[in-house]
C-alpha positions in Angstrom: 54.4 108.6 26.9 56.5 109.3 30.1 58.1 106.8 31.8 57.0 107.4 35.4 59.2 106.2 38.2 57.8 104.8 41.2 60.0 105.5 44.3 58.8 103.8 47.3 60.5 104.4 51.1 63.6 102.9 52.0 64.0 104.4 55.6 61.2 105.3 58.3 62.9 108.1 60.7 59.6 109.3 61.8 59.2 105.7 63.6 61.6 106.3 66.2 60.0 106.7 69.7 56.6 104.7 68.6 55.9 101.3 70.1 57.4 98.6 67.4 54.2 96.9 66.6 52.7 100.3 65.6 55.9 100.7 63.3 55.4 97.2 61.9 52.0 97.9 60.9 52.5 101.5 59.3 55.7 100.1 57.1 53.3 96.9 56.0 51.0 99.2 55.1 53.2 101.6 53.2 54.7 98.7 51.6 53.1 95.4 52.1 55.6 93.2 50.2 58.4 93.8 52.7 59.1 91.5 55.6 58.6 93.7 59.0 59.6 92.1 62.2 60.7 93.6 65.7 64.0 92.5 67.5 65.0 93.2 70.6 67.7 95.3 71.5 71.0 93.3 72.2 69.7 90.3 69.9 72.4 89.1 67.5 71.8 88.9 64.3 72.7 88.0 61.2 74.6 90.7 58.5 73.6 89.9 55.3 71.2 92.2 52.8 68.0 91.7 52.1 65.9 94.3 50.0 63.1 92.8 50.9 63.4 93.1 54.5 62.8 95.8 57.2 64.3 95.2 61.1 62.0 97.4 63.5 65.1 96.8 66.8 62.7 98.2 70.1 64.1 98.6 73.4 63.4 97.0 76.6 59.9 98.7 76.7 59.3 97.9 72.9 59.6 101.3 72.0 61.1 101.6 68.6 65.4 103.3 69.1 67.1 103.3 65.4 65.1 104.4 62.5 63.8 101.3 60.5 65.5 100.5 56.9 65.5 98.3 54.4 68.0 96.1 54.7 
């Protein structure tokens, strides 16, 4: 028997430009065991790694600006 590999997204370039809640829906739905939030540009946050986590950062307009990654 093979041993099949599942390989699931890690980064969502094609997000950039589409309103952040639209981008938090289509990566929970892709992959609905991650933890999808929007910030804010300018927000500070925190540096650590999370593989379980995906930051959506929108712009003033809440228009998604940097492709969203695990992370």
């Amino acid at each position: 028997m093979a041993d099949c590999k599942v390989t699931r997204k890690t980064r969502w370039p094609e997000l950039v430009g589409v309103k952040g809640n639209i981008a938090v829906a289509t990566i929970k739905a892709e992959n609905p065991s991650l933890n999808v939030f929007t910030i804010k540009k300018g927000t500070i946050i925190t540096a650590e790694y999370r593989s379980d986590r995906v930051r959506v950062w929108v712009d003033g307009c809440g228009v998604v600006y940097v492709a969203p990654h695990i992370g």
